[in-house]
TIRO-2110 file (N, C-alpha, C; in Angstrom, 1 decimal):
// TIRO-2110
0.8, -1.2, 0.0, N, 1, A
0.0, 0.0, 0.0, CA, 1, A
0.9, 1.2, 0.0, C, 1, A
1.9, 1.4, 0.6, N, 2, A
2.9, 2.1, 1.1, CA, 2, A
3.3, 2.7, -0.7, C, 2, A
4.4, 1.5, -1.0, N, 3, A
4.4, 1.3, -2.4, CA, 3, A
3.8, 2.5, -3.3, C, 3, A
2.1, 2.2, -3.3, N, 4, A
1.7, 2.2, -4.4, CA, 4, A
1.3, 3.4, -4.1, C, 4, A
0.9, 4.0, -3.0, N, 5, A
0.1, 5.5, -2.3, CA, 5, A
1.3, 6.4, -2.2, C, 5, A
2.3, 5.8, -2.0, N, 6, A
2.9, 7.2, -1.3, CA, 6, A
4.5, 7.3, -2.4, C, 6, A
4.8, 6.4, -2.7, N, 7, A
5.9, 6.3, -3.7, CA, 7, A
5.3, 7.3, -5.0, C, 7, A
4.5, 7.1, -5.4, N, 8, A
3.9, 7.3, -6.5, CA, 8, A
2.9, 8.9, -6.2, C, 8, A
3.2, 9.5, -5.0, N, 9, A
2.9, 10.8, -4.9, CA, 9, A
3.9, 11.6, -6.0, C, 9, A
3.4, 13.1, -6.0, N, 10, A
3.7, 14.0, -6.4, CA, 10, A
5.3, 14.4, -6.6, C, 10, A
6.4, 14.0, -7.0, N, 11, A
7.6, 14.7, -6.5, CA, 11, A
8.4, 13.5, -6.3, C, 11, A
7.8, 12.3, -5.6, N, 12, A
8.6, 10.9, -5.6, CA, 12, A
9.0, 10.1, -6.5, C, 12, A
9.0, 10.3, -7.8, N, 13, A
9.5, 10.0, -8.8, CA, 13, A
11.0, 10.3, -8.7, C, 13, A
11.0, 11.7, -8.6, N, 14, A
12.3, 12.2, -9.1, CA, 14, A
13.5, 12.3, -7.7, C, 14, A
12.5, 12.4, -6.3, N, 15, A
13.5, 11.7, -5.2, CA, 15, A
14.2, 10.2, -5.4, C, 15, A
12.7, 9.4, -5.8, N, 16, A
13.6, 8.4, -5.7, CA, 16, A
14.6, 7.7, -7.3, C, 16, A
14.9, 8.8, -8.1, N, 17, A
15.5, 8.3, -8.8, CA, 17, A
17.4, 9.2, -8.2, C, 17, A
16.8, 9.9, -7.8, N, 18, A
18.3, 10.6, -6.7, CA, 18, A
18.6, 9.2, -5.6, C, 18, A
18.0, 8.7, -5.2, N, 19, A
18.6, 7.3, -4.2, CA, 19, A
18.7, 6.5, -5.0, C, 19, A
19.5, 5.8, -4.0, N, 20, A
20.4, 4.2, -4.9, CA, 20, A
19.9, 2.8, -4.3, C, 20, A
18.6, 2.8, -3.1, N, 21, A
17.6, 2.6, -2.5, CA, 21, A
16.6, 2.9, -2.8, C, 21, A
15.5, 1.7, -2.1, N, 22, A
14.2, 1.8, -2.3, CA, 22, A
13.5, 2.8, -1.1, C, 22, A
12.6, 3.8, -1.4, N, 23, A
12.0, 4.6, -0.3, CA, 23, A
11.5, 3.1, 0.3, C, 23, A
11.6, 3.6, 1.6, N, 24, A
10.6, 2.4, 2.5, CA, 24, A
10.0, 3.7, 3.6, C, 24, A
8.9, 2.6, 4.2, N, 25, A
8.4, 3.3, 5.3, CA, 25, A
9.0, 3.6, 6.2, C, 25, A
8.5, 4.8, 6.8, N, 26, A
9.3, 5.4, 8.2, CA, 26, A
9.6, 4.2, 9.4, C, 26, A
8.3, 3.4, 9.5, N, 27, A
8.3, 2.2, 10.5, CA, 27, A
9.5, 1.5, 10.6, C, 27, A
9.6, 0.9, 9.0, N, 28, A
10.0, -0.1, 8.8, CA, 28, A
11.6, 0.7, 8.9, C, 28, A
12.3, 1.6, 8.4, N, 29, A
13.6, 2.3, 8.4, CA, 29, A
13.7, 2.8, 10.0, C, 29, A
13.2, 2.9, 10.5, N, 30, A
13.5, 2.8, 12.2, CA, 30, A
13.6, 1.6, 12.6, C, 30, A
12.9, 0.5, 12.3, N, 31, A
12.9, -1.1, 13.0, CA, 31, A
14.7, -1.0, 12.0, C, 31, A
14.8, -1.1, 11.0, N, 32, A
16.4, -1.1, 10.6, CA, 32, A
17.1, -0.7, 11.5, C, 32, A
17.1, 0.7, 11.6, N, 33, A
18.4, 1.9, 12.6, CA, 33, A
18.7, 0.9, 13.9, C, 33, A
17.2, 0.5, 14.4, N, 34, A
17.3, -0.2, 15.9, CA, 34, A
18.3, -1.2, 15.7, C, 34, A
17.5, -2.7, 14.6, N, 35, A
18.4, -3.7, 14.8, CA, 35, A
20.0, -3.5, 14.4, C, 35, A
20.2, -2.8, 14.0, N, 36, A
21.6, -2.3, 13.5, CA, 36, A
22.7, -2.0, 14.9, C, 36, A
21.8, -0.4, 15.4, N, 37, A
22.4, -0.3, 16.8, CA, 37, A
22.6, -1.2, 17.6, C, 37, A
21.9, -2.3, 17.8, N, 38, A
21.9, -3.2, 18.2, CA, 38, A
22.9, -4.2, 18.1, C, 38, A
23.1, -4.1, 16.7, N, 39, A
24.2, -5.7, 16.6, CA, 39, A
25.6, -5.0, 16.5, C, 39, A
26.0, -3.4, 16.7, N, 40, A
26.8, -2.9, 16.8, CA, 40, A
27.1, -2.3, 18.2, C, 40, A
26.4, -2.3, 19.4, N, 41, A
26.9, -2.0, 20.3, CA, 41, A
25.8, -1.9, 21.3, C, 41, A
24.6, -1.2, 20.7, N, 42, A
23.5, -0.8, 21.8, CA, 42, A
22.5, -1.8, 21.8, C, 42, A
23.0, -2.7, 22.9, N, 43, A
22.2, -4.2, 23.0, CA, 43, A
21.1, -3.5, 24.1, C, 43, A
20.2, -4.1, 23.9, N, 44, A
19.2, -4.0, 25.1, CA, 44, A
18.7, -2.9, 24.8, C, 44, A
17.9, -2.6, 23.5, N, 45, A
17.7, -1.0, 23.3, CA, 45, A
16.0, -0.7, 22.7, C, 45, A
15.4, 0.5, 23.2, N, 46, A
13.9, 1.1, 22.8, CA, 46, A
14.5, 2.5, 22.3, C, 46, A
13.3, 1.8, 21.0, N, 47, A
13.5, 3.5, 20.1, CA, 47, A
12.4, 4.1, 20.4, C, 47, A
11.7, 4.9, 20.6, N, 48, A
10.3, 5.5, 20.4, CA, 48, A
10.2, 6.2, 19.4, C, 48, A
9.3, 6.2, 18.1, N, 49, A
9.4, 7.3, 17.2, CA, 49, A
8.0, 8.2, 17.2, C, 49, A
8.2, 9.2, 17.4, N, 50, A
6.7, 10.1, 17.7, CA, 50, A
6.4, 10.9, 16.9, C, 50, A
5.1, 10.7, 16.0, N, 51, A
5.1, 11.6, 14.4, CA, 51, A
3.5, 12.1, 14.7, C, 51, A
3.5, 12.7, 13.7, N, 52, A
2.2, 13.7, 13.2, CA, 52, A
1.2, 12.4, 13.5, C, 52, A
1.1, 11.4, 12.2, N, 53, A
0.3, 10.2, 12.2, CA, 53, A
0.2, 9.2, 13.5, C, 53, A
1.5, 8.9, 13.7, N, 54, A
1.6, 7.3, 14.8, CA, 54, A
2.6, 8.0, 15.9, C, 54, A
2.3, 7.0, 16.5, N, 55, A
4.0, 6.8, 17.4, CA, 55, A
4.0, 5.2, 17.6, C, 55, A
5.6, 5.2, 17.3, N, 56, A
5.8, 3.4, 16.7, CA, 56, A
7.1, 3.0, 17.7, C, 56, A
6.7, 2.1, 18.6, N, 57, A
7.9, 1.4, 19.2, CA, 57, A
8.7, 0.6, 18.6, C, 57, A
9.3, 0.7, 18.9, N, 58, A
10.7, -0.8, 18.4, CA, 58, A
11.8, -1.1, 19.6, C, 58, A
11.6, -2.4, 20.0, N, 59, A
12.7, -3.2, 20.7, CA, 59, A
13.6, -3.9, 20.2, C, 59, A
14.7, -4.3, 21.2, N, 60, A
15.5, -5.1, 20.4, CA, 60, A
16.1, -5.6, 21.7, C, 60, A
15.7, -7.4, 22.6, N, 61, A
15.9, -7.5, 23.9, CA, 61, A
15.7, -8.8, 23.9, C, 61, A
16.1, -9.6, 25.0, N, 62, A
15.5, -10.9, 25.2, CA, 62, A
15.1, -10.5, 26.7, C, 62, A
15.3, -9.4, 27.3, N, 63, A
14.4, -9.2, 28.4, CA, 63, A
15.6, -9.1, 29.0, C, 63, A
15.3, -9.5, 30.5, N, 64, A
16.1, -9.8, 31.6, CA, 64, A
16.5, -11.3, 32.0, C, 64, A
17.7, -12.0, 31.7, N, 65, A
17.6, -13.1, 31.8, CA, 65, A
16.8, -14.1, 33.2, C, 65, A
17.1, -13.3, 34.3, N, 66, A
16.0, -13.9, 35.2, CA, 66, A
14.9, -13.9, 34.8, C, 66, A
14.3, -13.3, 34.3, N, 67, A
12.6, -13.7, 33.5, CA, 67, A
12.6, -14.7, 32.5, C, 67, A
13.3, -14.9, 31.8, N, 68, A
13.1, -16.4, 31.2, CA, 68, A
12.2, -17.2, 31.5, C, 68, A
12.6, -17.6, 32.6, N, 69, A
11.7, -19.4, 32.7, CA, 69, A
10.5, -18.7, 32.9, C, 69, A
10.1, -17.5, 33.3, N, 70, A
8.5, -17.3, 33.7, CA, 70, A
7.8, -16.7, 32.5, C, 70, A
8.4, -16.9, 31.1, N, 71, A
7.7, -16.4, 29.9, CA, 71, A
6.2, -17.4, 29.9, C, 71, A
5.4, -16.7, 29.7, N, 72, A
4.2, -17.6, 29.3, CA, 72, A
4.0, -18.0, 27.7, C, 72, A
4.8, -17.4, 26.7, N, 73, A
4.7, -17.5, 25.5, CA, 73, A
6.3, -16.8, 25.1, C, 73, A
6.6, -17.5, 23.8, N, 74, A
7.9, -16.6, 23.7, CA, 74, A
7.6, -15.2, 22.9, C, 74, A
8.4, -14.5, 22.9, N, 75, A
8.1, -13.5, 22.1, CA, 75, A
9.5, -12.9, 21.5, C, 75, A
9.5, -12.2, 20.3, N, 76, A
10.1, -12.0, 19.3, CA, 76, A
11.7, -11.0, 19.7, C, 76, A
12.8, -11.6, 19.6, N, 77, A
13.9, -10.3, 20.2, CA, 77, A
13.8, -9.0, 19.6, C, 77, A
13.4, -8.8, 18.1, N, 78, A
13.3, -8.0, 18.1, CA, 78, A
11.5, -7.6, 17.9, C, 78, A
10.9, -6.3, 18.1, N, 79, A
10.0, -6.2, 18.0, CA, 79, A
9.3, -4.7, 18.0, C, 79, A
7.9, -4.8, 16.8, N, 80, A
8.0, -3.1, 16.6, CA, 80, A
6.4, -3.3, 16.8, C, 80, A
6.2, -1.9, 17.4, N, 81, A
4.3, -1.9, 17.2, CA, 81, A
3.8, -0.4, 17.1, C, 81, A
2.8, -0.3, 15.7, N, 82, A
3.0, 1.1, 15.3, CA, 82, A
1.4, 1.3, 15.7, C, 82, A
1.4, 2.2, 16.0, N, 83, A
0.1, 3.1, 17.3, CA, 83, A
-0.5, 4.0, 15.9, C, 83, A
-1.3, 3.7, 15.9, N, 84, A
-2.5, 4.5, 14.6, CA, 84, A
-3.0, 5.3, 15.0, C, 84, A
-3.6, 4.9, 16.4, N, 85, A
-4.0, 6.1, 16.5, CA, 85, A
-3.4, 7.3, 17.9, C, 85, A
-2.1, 7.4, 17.8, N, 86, A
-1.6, 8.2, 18.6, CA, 86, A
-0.5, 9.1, 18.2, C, 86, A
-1.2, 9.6, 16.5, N, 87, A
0.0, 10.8, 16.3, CA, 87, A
-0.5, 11.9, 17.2, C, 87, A
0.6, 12.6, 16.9, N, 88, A
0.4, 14.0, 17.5, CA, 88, A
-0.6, 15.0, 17.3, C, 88, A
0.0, 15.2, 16.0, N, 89, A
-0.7, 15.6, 15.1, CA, 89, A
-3.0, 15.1, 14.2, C, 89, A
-2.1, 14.0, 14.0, N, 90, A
-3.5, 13.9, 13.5, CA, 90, A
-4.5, 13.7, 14.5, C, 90, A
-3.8, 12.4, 15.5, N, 91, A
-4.8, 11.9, 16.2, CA, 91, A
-5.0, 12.7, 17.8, C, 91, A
-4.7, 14.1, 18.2, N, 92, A
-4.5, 14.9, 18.9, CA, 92, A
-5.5, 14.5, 20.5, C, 92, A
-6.8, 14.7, 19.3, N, 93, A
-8.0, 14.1, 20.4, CA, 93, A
-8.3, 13.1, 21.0, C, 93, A
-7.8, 12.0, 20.1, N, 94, A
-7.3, 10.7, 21.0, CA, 94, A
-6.6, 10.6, 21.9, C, 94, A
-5.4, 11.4, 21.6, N, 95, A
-4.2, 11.2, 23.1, CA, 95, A
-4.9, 11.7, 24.0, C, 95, A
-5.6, 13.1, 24.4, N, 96, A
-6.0, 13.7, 24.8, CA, 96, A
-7.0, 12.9, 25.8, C, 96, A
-7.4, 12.4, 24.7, N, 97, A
-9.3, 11.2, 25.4, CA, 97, A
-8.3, 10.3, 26.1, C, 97, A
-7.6, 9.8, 26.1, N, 98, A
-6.8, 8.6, 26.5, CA, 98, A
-6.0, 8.6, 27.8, C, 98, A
-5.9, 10.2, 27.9, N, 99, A
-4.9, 10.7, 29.4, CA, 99, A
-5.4, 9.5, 30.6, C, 99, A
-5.0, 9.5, 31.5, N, 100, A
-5.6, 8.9, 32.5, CA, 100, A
-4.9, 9.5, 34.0, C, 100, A
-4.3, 10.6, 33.7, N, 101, A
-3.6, 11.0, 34.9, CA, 101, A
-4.6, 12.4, 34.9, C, 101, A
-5.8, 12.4, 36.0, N, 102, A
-6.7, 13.4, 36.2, CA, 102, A
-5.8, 14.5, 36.9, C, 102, A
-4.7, 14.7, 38.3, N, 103, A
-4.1, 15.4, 38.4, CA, 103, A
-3.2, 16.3, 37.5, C, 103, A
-3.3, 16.0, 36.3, N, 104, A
-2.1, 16.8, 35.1, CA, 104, A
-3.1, 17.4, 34.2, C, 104, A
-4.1, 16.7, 34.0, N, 105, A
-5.3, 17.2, 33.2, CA, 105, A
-6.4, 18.4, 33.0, C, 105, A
-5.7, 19.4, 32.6, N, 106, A
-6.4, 20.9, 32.5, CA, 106, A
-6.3, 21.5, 31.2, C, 106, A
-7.7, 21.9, 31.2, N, 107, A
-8.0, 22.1, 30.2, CA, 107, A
-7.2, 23.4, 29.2, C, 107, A
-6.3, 23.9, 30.3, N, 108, A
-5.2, 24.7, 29.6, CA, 108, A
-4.3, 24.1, 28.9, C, 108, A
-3.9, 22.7, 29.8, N, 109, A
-2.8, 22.5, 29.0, CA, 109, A
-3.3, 21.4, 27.7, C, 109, A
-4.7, 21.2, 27.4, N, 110, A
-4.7, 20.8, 26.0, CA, 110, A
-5.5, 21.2, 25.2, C, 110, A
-5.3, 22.3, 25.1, N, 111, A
-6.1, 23.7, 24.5, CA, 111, A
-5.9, 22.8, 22.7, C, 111, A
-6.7, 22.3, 22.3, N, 112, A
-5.9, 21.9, 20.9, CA, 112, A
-6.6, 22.8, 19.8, C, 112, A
-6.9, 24.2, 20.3, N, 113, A
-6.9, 25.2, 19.2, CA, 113, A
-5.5, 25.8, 19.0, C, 113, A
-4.5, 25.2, 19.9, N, 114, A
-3.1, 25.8, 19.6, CA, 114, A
-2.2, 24.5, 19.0, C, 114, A
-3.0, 23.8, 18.6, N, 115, A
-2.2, 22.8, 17.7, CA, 115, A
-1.9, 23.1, 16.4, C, 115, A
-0.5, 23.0, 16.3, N, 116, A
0.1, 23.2, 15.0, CA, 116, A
1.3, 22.1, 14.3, C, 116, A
0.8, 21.5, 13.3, N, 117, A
1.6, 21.0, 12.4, CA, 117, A
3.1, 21.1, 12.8, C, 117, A
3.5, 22.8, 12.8, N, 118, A
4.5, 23.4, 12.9, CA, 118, A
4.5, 23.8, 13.9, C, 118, A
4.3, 23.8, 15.3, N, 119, A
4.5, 24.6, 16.6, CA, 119, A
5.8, 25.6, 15.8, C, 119, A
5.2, 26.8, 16.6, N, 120, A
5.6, 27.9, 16.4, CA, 120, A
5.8, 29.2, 17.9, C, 120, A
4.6, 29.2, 18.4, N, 121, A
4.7, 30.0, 19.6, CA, 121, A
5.0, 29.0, 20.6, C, 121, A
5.5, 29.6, 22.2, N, 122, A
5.4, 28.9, 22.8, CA, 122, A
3.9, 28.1, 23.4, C, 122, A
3.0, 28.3, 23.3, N, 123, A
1.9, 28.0, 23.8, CA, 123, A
1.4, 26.2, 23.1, C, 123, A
2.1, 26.9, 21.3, N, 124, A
1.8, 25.5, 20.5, CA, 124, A
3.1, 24.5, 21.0, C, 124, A
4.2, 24.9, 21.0, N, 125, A
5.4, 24.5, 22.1, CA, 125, A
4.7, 23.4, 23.1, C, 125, A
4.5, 23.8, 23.9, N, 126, A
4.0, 23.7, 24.9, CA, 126, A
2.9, 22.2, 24.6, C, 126, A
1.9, 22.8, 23.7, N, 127, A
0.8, 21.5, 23.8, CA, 127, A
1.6, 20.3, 23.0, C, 127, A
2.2, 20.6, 21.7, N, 128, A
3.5, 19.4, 21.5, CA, 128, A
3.6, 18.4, 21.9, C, 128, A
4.4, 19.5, 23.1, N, 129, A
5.2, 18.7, 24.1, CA, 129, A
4.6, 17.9, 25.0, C, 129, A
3.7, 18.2, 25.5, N, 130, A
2.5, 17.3, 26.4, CA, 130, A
2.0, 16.1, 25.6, C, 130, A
1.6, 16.5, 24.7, N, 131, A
0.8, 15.3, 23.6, CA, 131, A
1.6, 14.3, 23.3, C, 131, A
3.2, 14.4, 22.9, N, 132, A
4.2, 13.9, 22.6, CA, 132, A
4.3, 13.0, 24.4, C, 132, A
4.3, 13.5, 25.4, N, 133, A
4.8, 12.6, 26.8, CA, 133, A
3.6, 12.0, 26.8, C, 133, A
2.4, 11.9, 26.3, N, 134, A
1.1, 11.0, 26.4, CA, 134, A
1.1, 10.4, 25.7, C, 134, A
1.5, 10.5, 24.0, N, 135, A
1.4, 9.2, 23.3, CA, 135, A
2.7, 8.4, 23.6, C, 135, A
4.0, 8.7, 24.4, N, 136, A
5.2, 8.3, 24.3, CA, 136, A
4.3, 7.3, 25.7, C, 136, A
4.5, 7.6, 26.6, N, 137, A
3.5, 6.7, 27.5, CA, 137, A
3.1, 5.6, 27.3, C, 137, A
1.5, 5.9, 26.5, N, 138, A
0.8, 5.2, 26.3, CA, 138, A
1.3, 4.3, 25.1, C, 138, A
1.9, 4.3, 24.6, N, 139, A
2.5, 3.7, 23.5, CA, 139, A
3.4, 2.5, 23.8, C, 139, A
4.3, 2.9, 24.7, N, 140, A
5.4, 2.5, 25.6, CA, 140, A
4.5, 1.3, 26.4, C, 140, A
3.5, 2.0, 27.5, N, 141, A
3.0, 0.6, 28.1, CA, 141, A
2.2, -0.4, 27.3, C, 141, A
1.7, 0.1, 25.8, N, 142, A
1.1, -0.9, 25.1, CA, 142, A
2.1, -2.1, 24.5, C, 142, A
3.6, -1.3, 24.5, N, 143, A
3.8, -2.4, 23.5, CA, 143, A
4.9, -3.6, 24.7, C, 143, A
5.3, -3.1, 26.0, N, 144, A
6.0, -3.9, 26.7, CA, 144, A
4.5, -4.8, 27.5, C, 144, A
5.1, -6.1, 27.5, N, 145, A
4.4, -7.0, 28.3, CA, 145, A
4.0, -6.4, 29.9, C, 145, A
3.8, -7.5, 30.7, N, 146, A
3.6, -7.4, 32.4, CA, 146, A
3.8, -8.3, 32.8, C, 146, A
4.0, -8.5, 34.0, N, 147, A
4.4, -9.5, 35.5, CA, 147, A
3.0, -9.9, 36.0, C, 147, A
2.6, -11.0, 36.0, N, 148, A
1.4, -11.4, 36.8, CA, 148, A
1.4, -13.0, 37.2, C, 148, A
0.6, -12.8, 38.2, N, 149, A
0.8, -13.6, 39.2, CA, 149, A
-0.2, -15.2, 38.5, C, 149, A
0.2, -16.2, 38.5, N, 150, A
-0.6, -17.3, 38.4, CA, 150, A
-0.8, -18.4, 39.5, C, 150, A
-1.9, -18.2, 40.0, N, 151, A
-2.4, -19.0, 41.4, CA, 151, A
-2.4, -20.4, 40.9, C, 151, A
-1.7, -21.5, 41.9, N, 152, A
-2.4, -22.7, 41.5, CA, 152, A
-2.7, -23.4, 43.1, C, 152, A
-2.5, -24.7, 43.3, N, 153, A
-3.6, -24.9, 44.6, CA, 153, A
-2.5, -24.7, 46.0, C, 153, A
-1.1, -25.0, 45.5, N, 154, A
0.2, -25.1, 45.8, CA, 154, A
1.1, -24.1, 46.3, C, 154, A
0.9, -22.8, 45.3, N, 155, A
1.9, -21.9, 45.2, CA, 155, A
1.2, -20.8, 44.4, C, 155, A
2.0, -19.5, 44.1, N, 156, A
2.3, -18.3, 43.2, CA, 156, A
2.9, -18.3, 42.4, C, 156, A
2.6, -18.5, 41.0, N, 157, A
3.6, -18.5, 40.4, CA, 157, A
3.8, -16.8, 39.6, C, 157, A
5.3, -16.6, 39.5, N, 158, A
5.3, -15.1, 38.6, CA, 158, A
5.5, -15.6, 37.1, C, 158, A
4.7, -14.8, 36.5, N, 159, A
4.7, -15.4, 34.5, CA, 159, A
4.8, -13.9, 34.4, C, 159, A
5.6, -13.5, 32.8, N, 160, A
5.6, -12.6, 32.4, CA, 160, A
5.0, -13.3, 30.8, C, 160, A
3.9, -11.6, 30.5, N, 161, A
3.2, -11.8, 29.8, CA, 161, A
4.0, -10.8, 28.6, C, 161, A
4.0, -10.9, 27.3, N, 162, A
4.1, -10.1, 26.5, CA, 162, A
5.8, -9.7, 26.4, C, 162, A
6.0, -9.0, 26.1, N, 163, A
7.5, -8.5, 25.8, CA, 163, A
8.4, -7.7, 27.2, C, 163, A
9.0, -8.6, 27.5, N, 164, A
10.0, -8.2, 28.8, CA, 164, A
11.0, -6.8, 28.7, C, 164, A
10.5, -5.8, 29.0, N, 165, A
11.5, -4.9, 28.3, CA, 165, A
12.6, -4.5, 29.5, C, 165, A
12.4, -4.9, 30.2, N, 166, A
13.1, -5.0, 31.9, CA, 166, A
14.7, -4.9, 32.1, C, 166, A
15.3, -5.5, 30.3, N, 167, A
16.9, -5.5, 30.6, CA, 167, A
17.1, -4.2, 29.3, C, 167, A
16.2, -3.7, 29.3, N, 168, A
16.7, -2.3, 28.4, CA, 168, A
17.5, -1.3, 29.0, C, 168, A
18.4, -1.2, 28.2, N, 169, A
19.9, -0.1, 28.7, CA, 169, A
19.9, 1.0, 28.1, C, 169, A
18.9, 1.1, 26.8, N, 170, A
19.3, 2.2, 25.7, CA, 170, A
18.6, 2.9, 25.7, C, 170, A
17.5, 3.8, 25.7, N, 171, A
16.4, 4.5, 25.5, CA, 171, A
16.6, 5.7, 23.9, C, 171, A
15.6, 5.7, 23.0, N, 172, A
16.9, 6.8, 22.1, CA, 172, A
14.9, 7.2, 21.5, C, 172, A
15.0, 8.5, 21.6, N, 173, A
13.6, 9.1, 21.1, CA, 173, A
13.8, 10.0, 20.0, C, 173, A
12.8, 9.9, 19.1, N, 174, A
13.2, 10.2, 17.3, CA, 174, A
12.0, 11.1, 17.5, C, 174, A
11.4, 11.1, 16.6, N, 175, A
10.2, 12.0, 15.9, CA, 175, A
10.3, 13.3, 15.0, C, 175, A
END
């Protein structure tokens, strides 16, 4: 789809006959940059990339080795998950609807008649920036697993569910 919609825009002709590469998607050229950093030094690493449209995680981890044995399912070393609806930009009112921290929440600080494409004043600054630490959040706890407890008649057991992000060393934020 990518391909066929956005290659084939206006002006991408003649960019991509300047590269010696294929345009790829922003997703997919971040999931690259990660595993790269990765096999070159920055093991244990989260990218967050935060855009107009999405904000898209990518890992690159086998977790914390003490969590191992309590995996309930295995899950992938490396791994990316792109948030549709938590750009900045487009999807504004979603992040906004999605807050869950009522103490931070005033209606000053998400005035989104000061949203701009281009933040410009400090005010659009400002809302950005907020909207950016709520989809980075929310994004963040969607795409790492959790710790939970499995009762049996015997004991507790601890299982981790989902993607261990627990032995991450690298943190690196794009957008």
């Amino acid at each position: 789809i990518f391909s066929r919609h956005i290659i084939h825009a206006k002006g991408m002709g003649k960019l991509q006959d300047l590269c010696r590469h294929p345009i790829i998607p922003t997703p997919l050229a971040v999931l690259n940059i990660t595993e790269a950093l990765s096999r070159f030094g920055l093991e244990d690493i989260l990218v967050i990339d935060v855009g107009g449209a999405t904000t898209d995680v990518h890992s690159v981890t086998d977790g914390d080795p003490r969590n191992q044995a309590f995996l309930a399912a295995p899950e992938p070393r490396t791994k990316r998950t792109v948030e549709g609806d938590l750009g900045v930009y487009i999807n504004a009112e979603n992040i906004k609807s999605l807050w869950d921290d009522a103490q931070d929440d005033t209606s000053q600080d998400y005035d989104l008649t000061y949203l701009n494409p281009l933040p410009q004043s400090e005010r659009e600054v400002y809302l950005s920036r907020r909207l950016t630490q709520k989809a980075v959040r929310i994004a963040v706890k969607r795409h790492a697993g959790s710790f939970l407890s499995s009762l049996s008649l015997s004991d507790t057991q601890k299982v981790v569910s989902g993607k261990d992000l627990s032995g991450i060393k690298h943190i690196i934020g794009t957008g």
